[in-house]
C-alpha positions in Angstrom: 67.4 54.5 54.0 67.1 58.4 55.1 64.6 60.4 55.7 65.0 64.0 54.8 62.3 65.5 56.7 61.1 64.4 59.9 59.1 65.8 62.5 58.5 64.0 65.8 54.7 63.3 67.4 52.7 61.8 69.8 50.5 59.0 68.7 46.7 59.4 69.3 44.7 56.6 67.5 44.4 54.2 64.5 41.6 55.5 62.6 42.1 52.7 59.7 44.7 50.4 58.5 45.9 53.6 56.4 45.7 57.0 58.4 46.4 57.7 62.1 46.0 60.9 64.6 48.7 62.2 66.0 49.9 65.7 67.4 52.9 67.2 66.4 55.6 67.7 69.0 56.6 71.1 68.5 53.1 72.6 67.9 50.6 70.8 69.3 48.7 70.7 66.2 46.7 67.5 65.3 47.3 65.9 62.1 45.7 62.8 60.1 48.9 61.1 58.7 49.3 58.1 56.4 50.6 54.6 58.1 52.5 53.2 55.8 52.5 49.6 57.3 48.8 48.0 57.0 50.1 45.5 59.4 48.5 45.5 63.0 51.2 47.0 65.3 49.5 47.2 68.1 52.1 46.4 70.7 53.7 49.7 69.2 51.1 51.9 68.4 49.9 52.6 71.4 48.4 55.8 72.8 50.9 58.5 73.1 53.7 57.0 71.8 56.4 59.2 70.7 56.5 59.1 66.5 58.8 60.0 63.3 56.4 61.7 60.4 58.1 62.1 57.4 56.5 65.5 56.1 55.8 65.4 52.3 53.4 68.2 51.0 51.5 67.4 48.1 48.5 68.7 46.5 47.7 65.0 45.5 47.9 63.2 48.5 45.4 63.6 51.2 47.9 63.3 54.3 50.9 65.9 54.4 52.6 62.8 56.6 53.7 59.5 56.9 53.9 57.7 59.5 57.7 56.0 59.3 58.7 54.9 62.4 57.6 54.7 66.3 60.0 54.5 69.8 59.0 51.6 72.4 60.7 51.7 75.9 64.6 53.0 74.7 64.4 52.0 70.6 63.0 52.8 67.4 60.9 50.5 65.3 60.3 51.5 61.5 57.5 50.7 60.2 57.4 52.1 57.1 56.6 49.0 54.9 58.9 50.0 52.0 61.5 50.5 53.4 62.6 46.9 53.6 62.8 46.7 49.5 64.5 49.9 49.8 67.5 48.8 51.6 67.8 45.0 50.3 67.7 46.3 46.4 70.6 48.5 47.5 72.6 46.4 49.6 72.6 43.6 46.6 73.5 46.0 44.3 76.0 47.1 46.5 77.0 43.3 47.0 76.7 44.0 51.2 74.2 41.3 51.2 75.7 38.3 49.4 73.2 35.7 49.0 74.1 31.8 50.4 74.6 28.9 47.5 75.5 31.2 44.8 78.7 30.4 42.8 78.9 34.4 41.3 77.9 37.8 41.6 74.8 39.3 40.8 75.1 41.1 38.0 71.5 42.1 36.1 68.4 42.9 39.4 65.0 43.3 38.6 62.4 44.9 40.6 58.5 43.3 40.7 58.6 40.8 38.4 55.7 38.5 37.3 56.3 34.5 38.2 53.0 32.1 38.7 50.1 33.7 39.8 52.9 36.4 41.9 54.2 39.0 41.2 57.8 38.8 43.2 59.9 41.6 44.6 63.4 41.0 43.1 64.5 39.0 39.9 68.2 38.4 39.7 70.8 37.0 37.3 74.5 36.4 38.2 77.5 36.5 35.6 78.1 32.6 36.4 74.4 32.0 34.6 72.7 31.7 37.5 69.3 33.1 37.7 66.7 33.2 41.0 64.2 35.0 43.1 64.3 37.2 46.1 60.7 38.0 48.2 61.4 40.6 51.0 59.2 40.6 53.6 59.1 43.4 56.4 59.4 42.2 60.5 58.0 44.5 62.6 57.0 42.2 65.7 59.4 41.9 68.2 59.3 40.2 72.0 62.3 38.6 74.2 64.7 39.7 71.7 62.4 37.0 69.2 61.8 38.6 65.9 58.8 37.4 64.3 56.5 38.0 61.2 53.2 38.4 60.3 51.2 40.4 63.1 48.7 40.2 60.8 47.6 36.9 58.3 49.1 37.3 55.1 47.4 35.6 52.2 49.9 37.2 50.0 53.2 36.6 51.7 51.8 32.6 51.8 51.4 32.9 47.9 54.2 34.0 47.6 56.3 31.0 49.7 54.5 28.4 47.6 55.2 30.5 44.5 59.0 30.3 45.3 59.0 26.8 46.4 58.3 26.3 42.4 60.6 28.4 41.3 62.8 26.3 43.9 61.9 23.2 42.3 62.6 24.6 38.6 66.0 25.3 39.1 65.7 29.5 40.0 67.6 30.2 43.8 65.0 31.3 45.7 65.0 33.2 48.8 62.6 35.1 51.3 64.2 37.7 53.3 63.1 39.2 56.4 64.1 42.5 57.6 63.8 43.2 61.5 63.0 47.2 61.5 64.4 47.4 64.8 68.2 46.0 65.9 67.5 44.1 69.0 67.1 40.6 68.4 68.7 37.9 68.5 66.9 35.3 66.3 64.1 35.5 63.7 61.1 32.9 63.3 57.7 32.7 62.0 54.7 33.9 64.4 53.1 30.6 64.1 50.5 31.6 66.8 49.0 34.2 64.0 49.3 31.8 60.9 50.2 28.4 61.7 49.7 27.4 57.5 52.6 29.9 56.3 55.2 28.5 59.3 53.8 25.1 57.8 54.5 26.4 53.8 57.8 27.7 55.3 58.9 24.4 56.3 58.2 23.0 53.1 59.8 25.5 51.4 63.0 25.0 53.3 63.0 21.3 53.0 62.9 22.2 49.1 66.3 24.7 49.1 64.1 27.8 49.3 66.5 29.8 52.1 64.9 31.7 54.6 67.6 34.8 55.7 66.4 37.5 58.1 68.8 41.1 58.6 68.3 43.4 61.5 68.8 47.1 61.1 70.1 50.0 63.3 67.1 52.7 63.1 66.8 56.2 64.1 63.9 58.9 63.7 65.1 60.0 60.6 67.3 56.5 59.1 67.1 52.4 58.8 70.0 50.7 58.2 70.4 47.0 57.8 73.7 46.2 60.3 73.7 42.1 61.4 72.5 39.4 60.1 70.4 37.5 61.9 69.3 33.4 62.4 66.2 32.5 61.2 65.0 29.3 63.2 61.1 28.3 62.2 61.2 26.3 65.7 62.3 29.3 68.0 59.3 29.5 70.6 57.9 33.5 70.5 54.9 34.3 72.3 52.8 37.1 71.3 53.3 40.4 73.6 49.5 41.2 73.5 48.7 38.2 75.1 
């Protein structure tokens, strides 16, 4: 995923879950600018922080800016959270991303489509009958090369783990996949500290054939890429950075 046009800034303050202050690099000018991850982010968002603001004009929207990515210590960490979608609807169309346990190749994708009480990201059919689901969820949470998601409760994402353990059960291929917006890591789990009940569901879920995949991506001011994939171990031991 590119961005066509990006300005760099210094992070000033969270004023919501939706729009941040920031001052433009070249400029100085302070902006309000829409964070496109309602997620917490806190051990990245941190006071003058250097930024990526994708700058889209629009009579619209109230923010001329979104907030896409932000640099900790040497790396970049997107945060934009659809961006994730973005690049896993592409890379299975592409067939980059070839999903474990099927026999053929995808060959019909649908995006958002209605199953229980969910509404799940990707609907697939392959040309050797085979039909499943595919809920992607976006990591942002990184420490001690751990990946790790939420950093915020999710009643949702849990929703939607029990929705695909169903799905699971009725004979659909079901999969939740991570994607790490950053690239260093070495192994993916769930931040059981934050909601111990979804690493519970998870474990269900896997102990039903619902496969748990995680992808790291290469990321850059202005681009995500997805470039490894990574293991996902629900028992890998990650400790929260803000505490």
């Amino acid at each position: 995923m590119e961005y066509k046009h990006v300005q760099l800034a210094y992070f000033l303050q969270r004023k919501n879950r939706f729009v941040a202050s920031c001052r433009l690099e070249k400029t100085g000018e302070i902006v309000d600018v829409h964070v496109k991850n309602t997620g917490r982010g806190k051990e990245v968002l941190v006071s003058e922080a250097l930024v990526a603001l994708n700058f889209l004009p629009n009579t619209k929207r109230k923010t001329a800016y979104d907030l896409i990515a932000v640099k900790k210590q040497d790396h970049w960490y997107n945060i934009d959270s659809s961006a994730p979608n973005e690049v896993i609807f592409k890379s299975l169309l592409e067939q980059s991303i070839v999903l474990p346990g099927l026999k053929g190749k995808i060959t019909l994708l649908k995006r958002e489509v209605a199953y229980g009480q969910s509404r799940i990201d990707f609907y697939f059919e392959t040309d050797q009958a085979e039909t499943g689901f595919v809920e992607v969820k976006g990591m942002t949470l990184e420490n001690k090369r751990i990946g790790a998601f939420p950093d915020a409760p999710t009643k949702r994402g849990l929703k939607h783990v029990r929705e695909l353990i169903q799905a699971q059960k009725s004979g659909a291929h079901s999969y939740v996949v991570f994607v790490a917006q950053f690239e260093n890591i070495d192994v993916a789990t769930i931040h059981e500290a934050m909601q111990p009940e979804l690493k519970s569901t998870a474990r269900t879920a896997m102990g039903n054939g619902v496969r748990f995949l995680c992808y790291a991506c290469q990321v850059s001011a202005r681009q995500l890429e997805i470039i490894k994939e990574v293991p996902f171990d629900l028992d890998a031991s990650f400790s929260d950075p803000l505490k």
